[in-house]
C-alpha positions in Angstrom: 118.5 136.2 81.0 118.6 133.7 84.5 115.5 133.3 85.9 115.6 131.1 89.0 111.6 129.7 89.9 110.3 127.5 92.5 109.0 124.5 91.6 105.2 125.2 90.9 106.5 128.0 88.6 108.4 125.0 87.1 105.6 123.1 87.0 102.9 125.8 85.3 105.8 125.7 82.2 107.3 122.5 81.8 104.2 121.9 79.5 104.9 124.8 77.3 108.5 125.0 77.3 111.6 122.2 76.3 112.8 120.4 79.9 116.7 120.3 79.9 118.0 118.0 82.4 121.7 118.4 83.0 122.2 115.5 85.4 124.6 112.7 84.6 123.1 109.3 82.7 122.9 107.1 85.7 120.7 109.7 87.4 118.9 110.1 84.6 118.3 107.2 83.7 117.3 106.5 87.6 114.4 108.6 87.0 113.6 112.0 85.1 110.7 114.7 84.2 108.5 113.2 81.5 109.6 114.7 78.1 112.7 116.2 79.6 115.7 116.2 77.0 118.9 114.9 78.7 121.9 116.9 78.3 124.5 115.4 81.3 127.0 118.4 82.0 129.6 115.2 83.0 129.2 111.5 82.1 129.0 109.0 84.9 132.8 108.4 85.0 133.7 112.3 84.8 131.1 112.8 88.2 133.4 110.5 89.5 136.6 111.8 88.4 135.7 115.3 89.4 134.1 113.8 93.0 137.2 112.1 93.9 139.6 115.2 92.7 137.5 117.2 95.5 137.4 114.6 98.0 141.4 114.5 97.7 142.6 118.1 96.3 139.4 120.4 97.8 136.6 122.2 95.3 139.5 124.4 93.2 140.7 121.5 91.8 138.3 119.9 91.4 136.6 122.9 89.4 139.8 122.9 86.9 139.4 119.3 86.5 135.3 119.9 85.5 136.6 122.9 83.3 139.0 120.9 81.3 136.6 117.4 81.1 133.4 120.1 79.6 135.2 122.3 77.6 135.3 120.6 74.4 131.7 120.0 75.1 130.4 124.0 75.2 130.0 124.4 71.5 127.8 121.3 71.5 125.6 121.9 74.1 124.6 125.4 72.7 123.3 124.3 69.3 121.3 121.5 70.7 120.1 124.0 73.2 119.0 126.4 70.5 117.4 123.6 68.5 115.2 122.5 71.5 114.4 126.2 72.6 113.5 127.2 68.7 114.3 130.5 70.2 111.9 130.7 73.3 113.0 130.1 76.8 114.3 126.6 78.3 113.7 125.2 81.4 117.2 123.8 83.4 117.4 122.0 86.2 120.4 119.6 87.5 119.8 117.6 91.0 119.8 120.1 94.0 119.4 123.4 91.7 123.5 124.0 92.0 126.9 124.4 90.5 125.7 122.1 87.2 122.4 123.7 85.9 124.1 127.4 87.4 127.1 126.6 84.4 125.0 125.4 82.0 122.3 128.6 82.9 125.9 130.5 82.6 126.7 129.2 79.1 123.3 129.5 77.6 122.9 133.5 78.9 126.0 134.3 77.9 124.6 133.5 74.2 121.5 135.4 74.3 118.8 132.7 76.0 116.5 132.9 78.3 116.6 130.6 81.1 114.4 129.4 84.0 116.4 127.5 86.8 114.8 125.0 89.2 115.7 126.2 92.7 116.2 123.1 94.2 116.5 121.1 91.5 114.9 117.3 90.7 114.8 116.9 94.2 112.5 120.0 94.8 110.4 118.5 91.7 110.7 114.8 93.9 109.1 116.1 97.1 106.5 118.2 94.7 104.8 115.6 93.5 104.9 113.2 96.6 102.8 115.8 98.0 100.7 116.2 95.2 99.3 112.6 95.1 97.8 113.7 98.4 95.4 115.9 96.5 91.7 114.6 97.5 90.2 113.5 94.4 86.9 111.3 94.0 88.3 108.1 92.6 85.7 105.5 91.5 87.5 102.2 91.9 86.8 99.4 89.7 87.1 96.1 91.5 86.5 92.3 90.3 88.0 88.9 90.1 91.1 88.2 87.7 89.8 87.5 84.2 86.8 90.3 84.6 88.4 92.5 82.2 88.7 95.6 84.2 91.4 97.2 82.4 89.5 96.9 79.4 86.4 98.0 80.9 88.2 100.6 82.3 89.6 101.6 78.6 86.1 101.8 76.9 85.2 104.2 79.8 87.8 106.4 78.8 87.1 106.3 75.0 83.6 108.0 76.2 84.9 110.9 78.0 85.7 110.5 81.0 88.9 110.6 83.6 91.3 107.3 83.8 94.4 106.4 85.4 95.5 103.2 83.9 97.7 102.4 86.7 98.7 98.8 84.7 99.7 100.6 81.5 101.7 103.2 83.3 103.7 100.4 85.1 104.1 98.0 81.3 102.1 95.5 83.8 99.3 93.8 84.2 99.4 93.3 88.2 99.8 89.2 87.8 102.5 86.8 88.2 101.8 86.6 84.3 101.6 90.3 84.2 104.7 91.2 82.8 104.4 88.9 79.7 104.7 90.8 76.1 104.8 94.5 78.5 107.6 96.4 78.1 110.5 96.6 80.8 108.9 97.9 83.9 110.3 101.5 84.7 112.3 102.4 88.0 110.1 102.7 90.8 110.9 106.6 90.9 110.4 106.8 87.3 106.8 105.1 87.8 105.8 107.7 90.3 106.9 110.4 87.4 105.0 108.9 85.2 101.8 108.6 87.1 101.8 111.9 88.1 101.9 112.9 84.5 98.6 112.0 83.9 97.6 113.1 88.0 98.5 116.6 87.5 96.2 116.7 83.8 93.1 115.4 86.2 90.6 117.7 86.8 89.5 117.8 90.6 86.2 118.8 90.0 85.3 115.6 88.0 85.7 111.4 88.9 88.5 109.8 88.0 88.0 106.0 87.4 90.7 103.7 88.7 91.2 100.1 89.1 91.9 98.1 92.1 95.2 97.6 92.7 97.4 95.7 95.0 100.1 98.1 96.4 102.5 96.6 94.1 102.5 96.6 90.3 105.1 94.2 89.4 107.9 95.6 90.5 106.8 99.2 91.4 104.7 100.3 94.1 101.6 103.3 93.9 102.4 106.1 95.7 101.6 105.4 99.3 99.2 108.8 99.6 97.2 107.5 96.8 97.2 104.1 97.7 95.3 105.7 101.1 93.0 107.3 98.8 91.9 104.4 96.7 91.6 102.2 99.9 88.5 105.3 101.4 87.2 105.7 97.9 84.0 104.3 96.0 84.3 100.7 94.6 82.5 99.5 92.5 82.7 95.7 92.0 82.4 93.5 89.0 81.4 90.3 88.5 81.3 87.6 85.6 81.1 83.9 85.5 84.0 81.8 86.0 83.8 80.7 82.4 84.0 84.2 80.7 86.9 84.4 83.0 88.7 81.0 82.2 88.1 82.0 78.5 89.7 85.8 78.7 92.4 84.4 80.2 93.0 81.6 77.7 92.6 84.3 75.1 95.2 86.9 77.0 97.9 83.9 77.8 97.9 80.8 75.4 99.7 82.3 73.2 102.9 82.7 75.2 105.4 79.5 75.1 104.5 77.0 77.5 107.8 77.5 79.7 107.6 80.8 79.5 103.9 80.6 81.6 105.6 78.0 83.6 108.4 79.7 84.6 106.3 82.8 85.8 103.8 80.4 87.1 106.8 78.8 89.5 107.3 81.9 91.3 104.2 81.6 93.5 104.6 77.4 93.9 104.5 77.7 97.4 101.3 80.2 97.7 99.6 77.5 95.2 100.7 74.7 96.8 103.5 72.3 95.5 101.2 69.9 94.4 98.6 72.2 92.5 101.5 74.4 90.8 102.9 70.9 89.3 99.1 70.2 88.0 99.4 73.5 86.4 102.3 73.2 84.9 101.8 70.1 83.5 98.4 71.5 81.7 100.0 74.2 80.3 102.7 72.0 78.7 100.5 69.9 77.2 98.3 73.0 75.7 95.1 72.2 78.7 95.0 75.9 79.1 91.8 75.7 80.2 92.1 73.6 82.9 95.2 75.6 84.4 93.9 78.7 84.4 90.5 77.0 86.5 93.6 76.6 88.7 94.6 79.6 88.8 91.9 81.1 89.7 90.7 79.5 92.4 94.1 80.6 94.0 93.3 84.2 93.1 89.7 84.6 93.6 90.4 83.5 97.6 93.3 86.0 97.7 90.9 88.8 96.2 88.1 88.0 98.5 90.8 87.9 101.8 91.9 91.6 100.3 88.4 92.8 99.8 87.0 91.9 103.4 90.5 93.7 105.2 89.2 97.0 103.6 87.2 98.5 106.5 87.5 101.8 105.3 86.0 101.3 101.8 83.0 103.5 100.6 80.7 100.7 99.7 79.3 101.1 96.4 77.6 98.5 94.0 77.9 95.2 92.8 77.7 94.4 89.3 77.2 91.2 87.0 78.3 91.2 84.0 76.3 88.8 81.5 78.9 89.3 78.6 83.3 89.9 78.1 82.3 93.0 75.7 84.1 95.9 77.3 81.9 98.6 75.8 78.6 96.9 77.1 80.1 96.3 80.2 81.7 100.0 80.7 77.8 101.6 79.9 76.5 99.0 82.9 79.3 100.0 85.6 78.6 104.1 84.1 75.0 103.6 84.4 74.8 102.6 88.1 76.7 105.4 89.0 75.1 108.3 86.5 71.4 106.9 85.9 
């Protein structure tokens, strides 16, 4: 049985039943449902083979040609099908919701299965979950100097119970020029947005959800604008701890790392340091002064969070915390306590 369902249909089951996504490996690989098992109906040179057989001989043509390139394939595709579905329904979907998830729909009906087709395909699922991240939600955002352990803080608070987006871990950064040391490879922007809304959709509405302060930009990704909006009108709450638990976090995060390594990612923001302070901090980290380069450092990013901090006009103000100690489960009951006691 073919059962074609809209996208929140899609959505209510991709959780309970196996994902097949029939798109090609480049799209794929672009970005995809979290979870969903890849099964291309062409590889990236048969699309093209079978796009240009259109463009030059028309759609019957170019049909045979398909016929002939997945033919071999059919047998294939069935048991691996029948593996993932363990005999329940499957869930198919190819880009727009046409002529590749309607074969492979085809193929798997034809041997007994029941299938649910994405009308409209990823891209129905794409504008889905832009408009989802427009959901209001009551986001508590964490805010404080580099080196206050946040995401930490922000960890322990979720180990007692309650909601968190961990927008760094989602992104394999840590928001930094350093931030991408020891992470793995940051996802496609597209694919960042499908994982973050992941762990939106789980949320519940009706309870906080904690969430640090972020720049718009995660390394190489960026927060989905309608979020970003939200986050930018929501509570903060702001942390703060003396500049040598800071210096020492740091060292404890970084010094580790070769020297050229930190010096290499420290070079790309030379000219926002200043030519003369990013050769001071270079030098330090060479010769193993880790402290003294990362007192450098954060002079530079301590004015850049205080610039970003007074442009937020719209920013619920909430309280502002210091923090006597680096423990992250001390300091995730003091920010919990101002807001439940």
């Amino acid at each position: 049985m073919i059962k074609y369902i809209d996208i929140r249909e899609f959505s209510r089951l991709w959780n309970i039943y196996p994902v097949v996504d029939v798109r090609s490996p480049q799209e794929y690989q672009k970005g995809h449902i979290p979870g969903a098992h890849h099964l291309p109906l062409l590889e990236d040179e048969e699309r093209a083979l079978v796009g240009t057989k259109y463009v030059k001989s028309g759609r019957f043509a170019s049909v045979q040609l398909g016929l002939e390139l997945v033919g071999p394939k059919l047998s294939g595709w069935l048991r691996t099908a029948s593996d993932l579905s363990g005999g329940g329904p499957i869930l198919l979907h190819c880009w727009r919701g046409g002529l590749r998830s309607s074969s492979m729909a085809w193929l798997l009906d034809l041997a007994g299965m029941d299938v649910y087709t994405l009308q409209g395909g990823y891209k129905a699922y794409r504008h889905y979950i832009r408009q989802e991240f427009s959901t209001p939600f009551r986001l508590i955002v964490l805010a404080g100097r580099t080196g206050s352990g946040k995401t930490e803080i922000l960890q322990a608070i979720g180990r007692m119970g309650h909601q968190v987006i961990d927008l760094e871990q989602i992104a394999h950064h840590r928001g930094s020029v350093f931030g991408g040391l020891g992470m793995q490879s940051q996802p496609t922007n597209e694919q960042y947005e499908n994982d973050l809304y992941q762990q939106w959709q789980a949320l519940d509405p009706a309870k906080p959800v904690w969430i640090e302060d972020e720049s718009l930009s995660v390394g190489k990704v960026s927060i989905p604008q309608p979020l970003f909006d939200q986050m930018m009108t929501s509570q903060l709450i702001e942390v703060e701890m003396d500049i040598g638990l800071r210096v020492a976090r740091l060292v404890r995060e970084y010094s580790s790392y070769p020297a050229e390594e930190l010096v290499s990612c420290l070079m790309r923001i030379e000219k926002r340091l200043g030519t003369d302070t990013a050769r001071k901090a270079a030098n330090a980290i060479r010769i193993g002064e880790f402290e003294a380069a990362s007192s450098m450092l954060l002079e530079y990013y301590d004015k850049a969070y205080d610039l970003s901090i007074q442009k937020r006009t719209g920013q619920v103000s909430g309280t502002h915390l210091h923090l006597s100690c680096d423990d992250p489960e001390k300091n995730a009951h003091t920010v919990l306590n101002s807001i439940y006691l």
